[in-house]
C-alpha positions as CSV (number, residue, x, y, z in Angstrom):
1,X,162.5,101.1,-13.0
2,X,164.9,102.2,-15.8
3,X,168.2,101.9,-14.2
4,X,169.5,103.0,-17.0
5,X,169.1,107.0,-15.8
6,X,171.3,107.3,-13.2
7,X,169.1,108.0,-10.5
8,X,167.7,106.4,-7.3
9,X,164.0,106.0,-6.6
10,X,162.9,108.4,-3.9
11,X,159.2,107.9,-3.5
12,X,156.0,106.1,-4.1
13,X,152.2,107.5,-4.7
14,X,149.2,106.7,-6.2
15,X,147.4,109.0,-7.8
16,X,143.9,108.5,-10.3
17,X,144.8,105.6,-12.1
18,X,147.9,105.5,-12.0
19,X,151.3,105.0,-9.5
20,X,153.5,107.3,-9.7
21,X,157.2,106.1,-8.9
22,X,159.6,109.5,-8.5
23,X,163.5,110.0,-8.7
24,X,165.1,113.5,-8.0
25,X,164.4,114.4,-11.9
26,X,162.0,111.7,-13.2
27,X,158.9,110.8,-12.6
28,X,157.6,107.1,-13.9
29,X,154.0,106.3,-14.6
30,X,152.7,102.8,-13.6
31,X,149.6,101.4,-15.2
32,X,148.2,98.4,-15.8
33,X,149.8,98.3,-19.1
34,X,153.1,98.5,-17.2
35,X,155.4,101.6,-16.9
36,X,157.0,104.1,-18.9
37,X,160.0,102.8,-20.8
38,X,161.5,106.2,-20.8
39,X,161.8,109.3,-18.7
40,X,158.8,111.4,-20.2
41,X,158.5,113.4,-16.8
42,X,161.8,115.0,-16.6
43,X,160.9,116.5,-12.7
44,X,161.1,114.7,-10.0
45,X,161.6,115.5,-6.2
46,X,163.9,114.7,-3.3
47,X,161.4,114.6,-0.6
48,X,159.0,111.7,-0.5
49,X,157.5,113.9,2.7
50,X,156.9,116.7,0.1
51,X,154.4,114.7,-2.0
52,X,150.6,116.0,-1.3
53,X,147.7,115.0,-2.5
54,X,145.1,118.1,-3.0
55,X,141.6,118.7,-4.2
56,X,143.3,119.2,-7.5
57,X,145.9,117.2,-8.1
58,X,149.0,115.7,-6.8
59,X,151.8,118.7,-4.9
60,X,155.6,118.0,-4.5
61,X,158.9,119.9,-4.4
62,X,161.9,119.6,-7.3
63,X,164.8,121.3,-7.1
64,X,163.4,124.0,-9.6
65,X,159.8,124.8,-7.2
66,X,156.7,123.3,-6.4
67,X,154.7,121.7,-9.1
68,X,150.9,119.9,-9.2
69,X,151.1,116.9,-11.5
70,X,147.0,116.4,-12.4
71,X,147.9,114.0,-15.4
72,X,150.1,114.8,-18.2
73,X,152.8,117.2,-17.2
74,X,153.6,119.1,-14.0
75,X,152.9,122.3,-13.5
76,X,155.1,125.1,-11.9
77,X,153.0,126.8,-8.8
78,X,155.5,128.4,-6.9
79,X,156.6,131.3,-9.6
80,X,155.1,133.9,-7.5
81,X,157.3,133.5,-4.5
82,X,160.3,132.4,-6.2
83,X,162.7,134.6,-4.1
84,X,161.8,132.3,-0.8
85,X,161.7,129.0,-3.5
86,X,165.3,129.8,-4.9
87,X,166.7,130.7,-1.4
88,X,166.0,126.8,0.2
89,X,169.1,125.6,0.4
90,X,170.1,122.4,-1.3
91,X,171.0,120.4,1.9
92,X,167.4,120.8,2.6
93,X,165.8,119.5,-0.3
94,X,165.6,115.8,1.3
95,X,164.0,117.2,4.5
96,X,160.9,119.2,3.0
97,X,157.9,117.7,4.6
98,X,154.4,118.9,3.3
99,X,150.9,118.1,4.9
100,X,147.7,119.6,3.6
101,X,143.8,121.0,5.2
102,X,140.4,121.1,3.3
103,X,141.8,124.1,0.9
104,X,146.0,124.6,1.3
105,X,149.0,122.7,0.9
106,X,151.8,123.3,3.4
107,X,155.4,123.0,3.4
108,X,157.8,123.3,5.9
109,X,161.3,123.5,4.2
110,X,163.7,124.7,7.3
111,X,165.4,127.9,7.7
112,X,165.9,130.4,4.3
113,X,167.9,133.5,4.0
114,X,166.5,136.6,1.7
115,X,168.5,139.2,0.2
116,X,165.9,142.4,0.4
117,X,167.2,146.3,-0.7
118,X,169.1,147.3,2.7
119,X,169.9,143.7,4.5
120,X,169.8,139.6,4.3
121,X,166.8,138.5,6.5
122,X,167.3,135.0,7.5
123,X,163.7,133.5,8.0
124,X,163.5,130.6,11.0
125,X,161.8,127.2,10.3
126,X,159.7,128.6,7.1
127,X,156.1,127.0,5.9
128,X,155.2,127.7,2.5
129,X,151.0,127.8,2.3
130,X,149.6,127.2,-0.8
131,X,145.8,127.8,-1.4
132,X,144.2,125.8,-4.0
133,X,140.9,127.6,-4.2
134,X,142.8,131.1,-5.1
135,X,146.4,130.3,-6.1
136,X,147.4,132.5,-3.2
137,X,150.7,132.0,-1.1
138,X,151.3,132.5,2.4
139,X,154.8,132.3,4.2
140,X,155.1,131.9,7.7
141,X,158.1,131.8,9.8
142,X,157.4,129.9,12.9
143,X,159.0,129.6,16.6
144,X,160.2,126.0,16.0
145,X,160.8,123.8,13.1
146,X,157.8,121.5,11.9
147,X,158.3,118.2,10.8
148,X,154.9,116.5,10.5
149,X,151.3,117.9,10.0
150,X,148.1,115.7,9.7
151,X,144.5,116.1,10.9
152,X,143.0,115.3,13.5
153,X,139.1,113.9,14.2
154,X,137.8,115.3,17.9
155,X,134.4,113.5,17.4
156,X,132.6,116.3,16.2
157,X,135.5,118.9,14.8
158,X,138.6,118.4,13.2
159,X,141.9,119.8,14.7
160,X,145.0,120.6,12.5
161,X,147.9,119.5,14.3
162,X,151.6,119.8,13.7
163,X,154.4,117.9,15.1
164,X,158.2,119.4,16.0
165,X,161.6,118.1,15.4
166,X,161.7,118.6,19.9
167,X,158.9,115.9,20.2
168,X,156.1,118.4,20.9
169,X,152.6,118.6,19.4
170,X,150.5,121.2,18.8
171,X,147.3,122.5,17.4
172,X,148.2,124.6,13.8
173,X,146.8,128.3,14.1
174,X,144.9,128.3,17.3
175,X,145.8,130.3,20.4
176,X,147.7,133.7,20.4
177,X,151.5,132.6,20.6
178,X,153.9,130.9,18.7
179,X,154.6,128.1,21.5
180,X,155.0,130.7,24.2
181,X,156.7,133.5,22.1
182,X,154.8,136.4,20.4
183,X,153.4,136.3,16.7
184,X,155.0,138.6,14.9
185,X,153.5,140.1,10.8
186,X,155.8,142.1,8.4
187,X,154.3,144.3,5.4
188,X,155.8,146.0,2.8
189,X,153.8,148.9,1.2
190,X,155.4,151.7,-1.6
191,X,157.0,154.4,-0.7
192,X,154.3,157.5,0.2
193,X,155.3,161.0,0.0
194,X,154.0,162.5,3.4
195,X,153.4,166.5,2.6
196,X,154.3,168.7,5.2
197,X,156.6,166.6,7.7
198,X,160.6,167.0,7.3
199,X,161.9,164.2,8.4
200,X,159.4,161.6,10.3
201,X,156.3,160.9,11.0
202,X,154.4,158.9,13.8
203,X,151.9,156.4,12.3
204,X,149.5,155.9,15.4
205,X,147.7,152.9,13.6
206,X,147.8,150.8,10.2
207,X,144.9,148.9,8.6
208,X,146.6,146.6,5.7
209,X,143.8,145.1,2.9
210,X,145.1,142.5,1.3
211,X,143.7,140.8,-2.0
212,X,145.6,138.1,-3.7
């Protein structure tokens, strides 16, 4: 398909109508009328493993973010969290493996380093949530790195399970640790001004409320 652009095929889906054939920065539409003569779809992605199909359209990775192609042109997702997006490092562009669950997209892209005010946080084995229903991101940072996701029929329920790069399997957000190490949470709130304390204060309890 077009040799001509300089770039090697890296993946294969159908989506609608259509087959969609992707290279790192080109995407080629198959029909039955045959396939784009040029490169209309100047994104591409990497990671045939990143390719998703969701309740509302088609989800991969380019080297620029996430994108949903639904026919016509892709579409940028991941501007909200484009600090964690921009901080993937390139080498780990071909391993990004996505899976997805009645109303989220997930991707697992490896370990990513984030300059914040006072340090560089490195984040272990990140996965990037994506919910379709709300455009709302999650990030999680997980014990061990994730390389395969799928579900699961139990008869009557269905089970989310994830697979590791160690071999093991496991059920995606049940229990109440991170394969046998504690679940951590991080939040950042704005600065308040606490009248009448010098220099510290003891918070005895938090309740965070989160929307969007």
């Amino acid at each position: 398909i077009n040799p001509g652009d300089g770039e090697s095929g890296t993946g294969m889906k159908r989506f609608s109508l259509e087959l969609l054939c992707f290279k790192p920065n080109y995407i080629y539409r198959f029909r039955t009328s045959g396939v784009d003569p040029d490169p209309l779809i100047k994104i591409g992605t990497r990671s045939n493993e990143s390719i998703i199909e969701g309740k509302k359209g088609l989800y991969f990775h380019h080297d620029t973010g996430f994108y949903r192609y639904s026919g016509g042109y892709p579409v940028e997702i991941s501007r909200p969290i484009s600090d964690f997006v921009d901080a993937i490092p390139f080498s780990q562009y071909e391993s990004i493996v996505g899976w997805n669950d009645s109303d989220h997209i997930y991707w697992s892209v490896g370990n990513v380093s984030i300059t914040e005010p006072k340090e560089t946080k490195t984040w272990k084995n990140v996965v990037l949530r994506y919910t379709e229903s709300s455009e709302v991101w999650t990030i999680y940072s997980y014990a061990q790195d994730i390389r395969r996701g799928m579900t699961y029929t139990r008869g009557s329920t269905l089970s989310r399970l994830i697979g590791t790069d160690h071999g093991v399997i496991a059920t995606l957000n049940s229990g109440t640790t991170d394969f046998g190490e504690p679940i951590a949470c991080r939040i950042r709130t704005p600065w308040y001004e606490w009248e009448g304390f010098a220099n510290r204060k003891l918070i005895e309890e938090l309740l965070a409320i989160c929307e969007k």
